[in-house]
VEXPABA-808189 format. One record per atom (N, C-alpha, C): residue in three letters; x, z, y. Coordinates in steps of 0.02 Angstrom, whole numbers, padded with zeros to 5 digits, always signed. Atoms other than C-alpha are relative to their C-alpha. Layout:
ALAXZY
...
***
This chain:
UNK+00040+00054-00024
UNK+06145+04833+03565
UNK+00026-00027+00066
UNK-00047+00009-00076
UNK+06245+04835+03745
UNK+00029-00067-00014
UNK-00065+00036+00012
UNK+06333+04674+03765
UNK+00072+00031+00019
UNK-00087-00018-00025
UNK+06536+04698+03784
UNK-00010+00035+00049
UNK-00014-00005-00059
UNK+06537+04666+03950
UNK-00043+00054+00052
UNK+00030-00016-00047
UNK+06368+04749+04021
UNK+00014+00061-00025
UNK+00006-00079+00008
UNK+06400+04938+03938
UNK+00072+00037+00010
UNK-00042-00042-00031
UNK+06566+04980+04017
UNK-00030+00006+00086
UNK+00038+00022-00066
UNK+06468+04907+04213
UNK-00033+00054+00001
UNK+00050-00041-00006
UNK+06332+05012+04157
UNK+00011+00093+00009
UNK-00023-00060+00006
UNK+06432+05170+04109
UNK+00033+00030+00050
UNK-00030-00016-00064
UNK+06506+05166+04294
UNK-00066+00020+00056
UNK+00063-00027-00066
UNK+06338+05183+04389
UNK-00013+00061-00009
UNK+00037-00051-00006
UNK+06268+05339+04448
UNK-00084-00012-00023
UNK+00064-00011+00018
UNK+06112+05408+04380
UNK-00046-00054+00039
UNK+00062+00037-00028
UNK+06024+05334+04520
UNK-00006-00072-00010
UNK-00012+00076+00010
UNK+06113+05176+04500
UNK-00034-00022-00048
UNK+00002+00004+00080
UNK+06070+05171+04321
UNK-00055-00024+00002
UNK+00072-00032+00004
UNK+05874+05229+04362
UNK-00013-00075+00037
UNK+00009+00061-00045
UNK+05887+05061+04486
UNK-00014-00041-00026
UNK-00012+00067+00041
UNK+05965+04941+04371
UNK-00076-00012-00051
UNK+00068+00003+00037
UNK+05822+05002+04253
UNK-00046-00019-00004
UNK+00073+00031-00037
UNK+05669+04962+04343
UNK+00011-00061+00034
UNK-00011+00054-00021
UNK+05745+04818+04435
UNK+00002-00050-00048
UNK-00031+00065+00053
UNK+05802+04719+04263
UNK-00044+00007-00055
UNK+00041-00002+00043
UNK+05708+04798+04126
UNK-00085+00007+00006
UNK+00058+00022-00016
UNK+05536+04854+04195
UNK-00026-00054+00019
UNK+00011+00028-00016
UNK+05532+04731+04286
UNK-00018-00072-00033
UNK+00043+00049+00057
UNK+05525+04592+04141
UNK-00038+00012-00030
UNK+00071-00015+00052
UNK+05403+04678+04044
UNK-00052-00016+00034
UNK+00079+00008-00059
UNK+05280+04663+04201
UNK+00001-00083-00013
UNK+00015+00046+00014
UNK+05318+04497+04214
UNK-00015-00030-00053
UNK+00019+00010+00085
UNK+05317+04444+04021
UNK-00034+00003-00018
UNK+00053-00036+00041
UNK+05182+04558+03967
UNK-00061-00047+00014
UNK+00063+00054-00012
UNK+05044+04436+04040
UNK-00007-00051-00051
UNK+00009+00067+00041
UNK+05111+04269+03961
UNK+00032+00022-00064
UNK-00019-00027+00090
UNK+05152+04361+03798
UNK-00077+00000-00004
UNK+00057+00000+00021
UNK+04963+04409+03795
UNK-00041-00068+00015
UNK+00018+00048-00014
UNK+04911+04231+03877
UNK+00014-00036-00088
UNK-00023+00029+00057
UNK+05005+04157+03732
UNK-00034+00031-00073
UNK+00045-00014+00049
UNK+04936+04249+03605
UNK-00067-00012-00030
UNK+00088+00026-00016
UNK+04754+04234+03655
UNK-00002-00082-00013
UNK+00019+00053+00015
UNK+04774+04067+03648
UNK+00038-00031-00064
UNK+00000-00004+00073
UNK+04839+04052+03470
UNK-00032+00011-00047
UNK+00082-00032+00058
UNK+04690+04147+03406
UNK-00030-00030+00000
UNK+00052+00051+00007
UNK+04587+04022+03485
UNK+00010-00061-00052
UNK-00022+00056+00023
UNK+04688+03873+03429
UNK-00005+00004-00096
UNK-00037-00024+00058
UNK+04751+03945+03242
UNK-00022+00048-00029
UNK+00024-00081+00008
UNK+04679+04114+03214
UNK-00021-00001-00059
UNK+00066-00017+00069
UNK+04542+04066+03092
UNK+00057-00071-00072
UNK-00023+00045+00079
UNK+04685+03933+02972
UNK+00078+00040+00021
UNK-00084-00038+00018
UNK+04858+04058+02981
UNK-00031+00077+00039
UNK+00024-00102-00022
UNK+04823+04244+02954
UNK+00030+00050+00037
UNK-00038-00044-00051
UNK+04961+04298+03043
UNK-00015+00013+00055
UNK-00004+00016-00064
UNK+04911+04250+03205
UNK-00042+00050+00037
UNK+00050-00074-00040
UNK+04757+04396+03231
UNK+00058+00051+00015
UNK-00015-00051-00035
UNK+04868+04527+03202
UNK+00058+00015+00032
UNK-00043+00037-00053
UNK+04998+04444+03284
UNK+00002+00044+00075
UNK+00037-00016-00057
UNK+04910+04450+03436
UNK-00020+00060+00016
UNK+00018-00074-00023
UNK+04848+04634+03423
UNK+00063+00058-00012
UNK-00086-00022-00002
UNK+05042+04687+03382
UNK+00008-00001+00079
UNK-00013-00002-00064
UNK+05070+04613+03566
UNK-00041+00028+00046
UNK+00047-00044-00041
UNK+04920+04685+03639
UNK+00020+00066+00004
UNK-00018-00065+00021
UNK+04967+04844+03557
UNK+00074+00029+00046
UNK-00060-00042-00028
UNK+05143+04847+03624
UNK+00019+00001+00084
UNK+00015+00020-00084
UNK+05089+04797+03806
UNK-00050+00074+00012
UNK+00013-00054-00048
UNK+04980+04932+03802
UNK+00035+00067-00018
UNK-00056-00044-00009
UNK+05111+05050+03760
UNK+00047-00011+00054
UNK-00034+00016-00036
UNK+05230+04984+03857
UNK-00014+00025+00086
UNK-00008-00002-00052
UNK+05149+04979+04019
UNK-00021+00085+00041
UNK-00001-00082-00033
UNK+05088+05184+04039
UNK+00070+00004-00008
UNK-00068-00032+00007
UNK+05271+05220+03984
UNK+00034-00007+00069
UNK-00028+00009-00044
UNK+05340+05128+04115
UNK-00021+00033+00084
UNK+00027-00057-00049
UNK+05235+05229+04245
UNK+00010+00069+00002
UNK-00009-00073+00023
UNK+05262+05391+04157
UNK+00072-00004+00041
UNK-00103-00002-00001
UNK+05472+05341+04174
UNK-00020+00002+00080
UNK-00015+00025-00094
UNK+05450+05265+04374
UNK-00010+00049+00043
UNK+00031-00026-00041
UNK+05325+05397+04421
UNK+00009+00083+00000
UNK-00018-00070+00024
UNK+05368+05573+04343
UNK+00086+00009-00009
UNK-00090+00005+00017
UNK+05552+05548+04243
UNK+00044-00005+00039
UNK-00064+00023-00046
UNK+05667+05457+04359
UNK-00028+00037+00033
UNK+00000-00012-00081
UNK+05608+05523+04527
UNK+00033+00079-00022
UNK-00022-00079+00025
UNK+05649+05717+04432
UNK+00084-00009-00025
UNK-00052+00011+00005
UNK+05801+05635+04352
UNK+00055-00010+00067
UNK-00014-00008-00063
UNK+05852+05580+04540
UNK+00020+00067+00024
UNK+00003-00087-00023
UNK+05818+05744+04613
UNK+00069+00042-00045
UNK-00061-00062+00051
UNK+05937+05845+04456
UNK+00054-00028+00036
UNK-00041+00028-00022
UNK+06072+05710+04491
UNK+00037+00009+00068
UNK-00017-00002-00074
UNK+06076+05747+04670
UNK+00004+00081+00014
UNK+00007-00083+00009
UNK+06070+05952+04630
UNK-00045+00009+00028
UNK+00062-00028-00015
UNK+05907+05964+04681
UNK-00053+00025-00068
UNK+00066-00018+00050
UNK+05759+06038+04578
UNK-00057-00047-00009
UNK+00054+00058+00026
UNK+05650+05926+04468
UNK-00052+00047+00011
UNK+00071-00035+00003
UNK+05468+05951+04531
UNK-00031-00036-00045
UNK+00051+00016+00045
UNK+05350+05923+04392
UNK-00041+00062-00036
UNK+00032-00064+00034
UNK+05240+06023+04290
UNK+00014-00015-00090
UNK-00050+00023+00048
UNK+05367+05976+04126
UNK+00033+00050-00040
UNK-00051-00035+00013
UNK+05451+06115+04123
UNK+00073-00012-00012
UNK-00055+00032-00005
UNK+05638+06065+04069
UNK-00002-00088-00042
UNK+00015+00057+00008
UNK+05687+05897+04082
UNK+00018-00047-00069
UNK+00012+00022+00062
UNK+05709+05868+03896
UNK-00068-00028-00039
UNK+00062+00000+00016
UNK+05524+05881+03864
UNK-00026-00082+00018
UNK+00011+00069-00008
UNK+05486+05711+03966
UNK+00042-00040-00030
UNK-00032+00023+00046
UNK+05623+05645+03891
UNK-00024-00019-00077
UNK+00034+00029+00070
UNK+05582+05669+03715
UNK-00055-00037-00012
UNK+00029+00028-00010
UNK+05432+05612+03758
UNK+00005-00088-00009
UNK-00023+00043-00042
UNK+05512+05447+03824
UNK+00015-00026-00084
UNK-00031+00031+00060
UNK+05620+05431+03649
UNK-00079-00010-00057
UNK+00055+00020+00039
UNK+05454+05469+03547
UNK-00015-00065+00011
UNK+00034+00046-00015
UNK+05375+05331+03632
UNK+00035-00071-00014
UNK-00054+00060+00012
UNK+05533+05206+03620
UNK-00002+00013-00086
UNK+00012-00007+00066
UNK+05519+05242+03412
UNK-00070-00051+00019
UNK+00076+00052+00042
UNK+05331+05180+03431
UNK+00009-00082+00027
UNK+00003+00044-00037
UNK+05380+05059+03531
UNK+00046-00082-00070
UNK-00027+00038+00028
UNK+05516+04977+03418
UNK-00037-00009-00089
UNK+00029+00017+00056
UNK+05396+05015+03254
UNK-00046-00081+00016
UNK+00020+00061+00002
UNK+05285+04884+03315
UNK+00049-00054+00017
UNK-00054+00037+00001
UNK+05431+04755+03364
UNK+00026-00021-00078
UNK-00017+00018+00079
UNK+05479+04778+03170
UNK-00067-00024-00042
UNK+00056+00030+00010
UNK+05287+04742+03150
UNK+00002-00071+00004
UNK+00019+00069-00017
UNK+05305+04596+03259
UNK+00040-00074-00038
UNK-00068+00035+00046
UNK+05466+04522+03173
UNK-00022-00018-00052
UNK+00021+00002+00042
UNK+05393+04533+03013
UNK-00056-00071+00012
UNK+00036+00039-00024
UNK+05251+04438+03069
UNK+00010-00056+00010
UNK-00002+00055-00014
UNK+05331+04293+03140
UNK+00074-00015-00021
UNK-00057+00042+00062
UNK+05470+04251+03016
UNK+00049+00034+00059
UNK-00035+00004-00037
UNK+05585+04339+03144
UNK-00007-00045+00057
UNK+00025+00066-00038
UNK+05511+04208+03272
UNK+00007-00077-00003
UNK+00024+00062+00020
UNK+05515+04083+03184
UNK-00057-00049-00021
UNK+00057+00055+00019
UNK+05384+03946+03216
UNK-00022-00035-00079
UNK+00008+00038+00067
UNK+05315+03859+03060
UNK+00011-00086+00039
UNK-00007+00089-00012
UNK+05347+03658+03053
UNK-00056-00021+00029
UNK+00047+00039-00021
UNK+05247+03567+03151
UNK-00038+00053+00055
UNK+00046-00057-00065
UNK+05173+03733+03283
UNK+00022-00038+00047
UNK+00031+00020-00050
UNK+05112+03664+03434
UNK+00055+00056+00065
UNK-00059-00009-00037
UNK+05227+03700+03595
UNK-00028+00095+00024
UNK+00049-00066-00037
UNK+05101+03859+03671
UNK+00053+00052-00076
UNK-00039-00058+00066
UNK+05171+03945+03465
UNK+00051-00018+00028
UNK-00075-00024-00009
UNK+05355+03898+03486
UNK+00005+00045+00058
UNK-00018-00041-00068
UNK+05340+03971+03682
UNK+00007+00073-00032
UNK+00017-00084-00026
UNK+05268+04121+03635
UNK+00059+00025-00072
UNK-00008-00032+00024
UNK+05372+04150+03497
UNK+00089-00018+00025
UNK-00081-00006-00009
UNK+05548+04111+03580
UNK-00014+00047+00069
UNK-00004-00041-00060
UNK+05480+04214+03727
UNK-00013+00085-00040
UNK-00010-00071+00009
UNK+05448+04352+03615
UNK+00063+00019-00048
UNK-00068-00007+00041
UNK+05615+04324+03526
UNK+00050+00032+00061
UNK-00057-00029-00055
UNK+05679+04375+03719
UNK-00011+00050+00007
UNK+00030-00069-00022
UNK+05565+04515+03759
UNK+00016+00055-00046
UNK-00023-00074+00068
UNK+05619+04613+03589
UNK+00060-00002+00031
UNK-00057-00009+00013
UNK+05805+04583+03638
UNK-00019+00034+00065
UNK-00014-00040-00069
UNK+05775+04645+03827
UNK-00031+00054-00008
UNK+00029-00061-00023
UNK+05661+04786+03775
UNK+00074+00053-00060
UNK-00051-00031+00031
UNK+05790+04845+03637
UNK+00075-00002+00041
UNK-00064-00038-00052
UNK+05945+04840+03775
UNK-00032+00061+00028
UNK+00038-00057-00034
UNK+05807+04931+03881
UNK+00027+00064-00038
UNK+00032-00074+00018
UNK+05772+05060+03760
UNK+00079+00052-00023
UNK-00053-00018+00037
UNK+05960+05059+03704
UNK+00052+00026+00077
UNK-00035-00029-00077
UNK+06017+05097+03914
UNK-00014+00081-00018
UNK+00025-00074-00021
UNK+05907+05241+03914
UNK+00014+00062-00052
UNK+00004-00066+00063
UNK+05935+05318+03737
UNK+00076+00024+00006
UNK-00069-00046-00022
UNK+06126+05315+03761
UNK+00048-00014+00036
UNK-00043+00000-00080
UNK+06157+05300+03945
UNK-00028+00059+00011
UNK+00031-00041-00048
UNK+06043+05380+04054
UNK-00018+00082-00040
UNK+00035-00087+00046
UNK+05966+05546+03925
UNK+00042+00032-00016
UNK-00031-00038+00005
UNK+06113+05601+03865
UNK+00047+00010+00088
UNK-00046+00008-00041
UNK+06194+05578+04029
UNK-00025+00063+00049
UNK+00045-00063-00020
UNK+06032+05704+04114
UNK+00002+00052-00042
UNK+00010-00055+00035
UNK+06035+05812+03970
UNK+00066+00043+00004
UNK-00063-00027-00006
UNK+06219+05854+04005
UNK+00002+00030+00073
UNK-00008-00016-00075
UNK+06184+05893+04193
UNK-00008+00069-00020
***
């Protein structure tokens, strides 16, 4: 999923670097995104909801993967990395985890549920494709969630085989 160019860049940072780029590029769009993905939605249901059936569970797909999304990203910022940090630097991960595979797997579980709904959401919207004639609020939301799948699948595709195997080898 890496482009070319960004997964040799990426394969040169240190852990911490890595743990940076992470939260700087990837968390960091989901925060922003995750609002006007659910803005957009909500107001599709109003508009559309009750004459195209897709559009409820549409909408509770993106709800659904926002509220996955956003404990994860607290779990990773606030437990994971800061322990990943710490190993990296030969210090001892404090947590109550035990070894740092456990949060991890964790992490991958959660990236599986994460990309089941995504194959939910796809399905759903023709691959994001608008129907003829949708109103500008549908095309937005569905070329903005044609971005948010590709940036959360680099995301999920840094961490599964950059950063985890890269801690699990420490």
């Amino acid at each position: 999923m890496l482009t070319e160019h960004a997964s040799p860049a990426l394969q040169q940072l240190s852990l911490v670097d890595l743990i940076d780029y992470i939260e700087a590029t990837h968390h960091q769009y989901i925060r922003d995104t995750a609002p006007l993905l659910a803005e957009y939605t909500e107001k599709m249901v109003r508009a559309h909801g009750d004459d195209h059936s897709e559009i409820k569970p549409l909408a509770k797909s993106v709800n659904e993967l926002i509220a996955e999304l956003m404990p994860h990203l607290m779990k990773e910022e606030r437990i994971l990395f800061p322990a990943i940090k710490s190993l990296s630097l030969g210090e001892p991960a404090h947590g109550c985890f035990g070894h740092i595979s456990n949060p991890i797997n964790m992490m991958l579980h959660e990236h599986d549920n994460a990309d089941q709904i995504l194959h939910t959401i796809r399905s759903l919207t023709n691959n994001y494709t608008p129907p003829a004639g949708a109103c500008n609020t549908w095309q937005a939301c569905y070329r903005t969630l044609a971005e948010f799948d590709a940036d959360l699948q680099n995301h999920i595709d840094v961490e599964n085989t950059l950063l985890f195997p890269q801690v699990l080898a420490l």
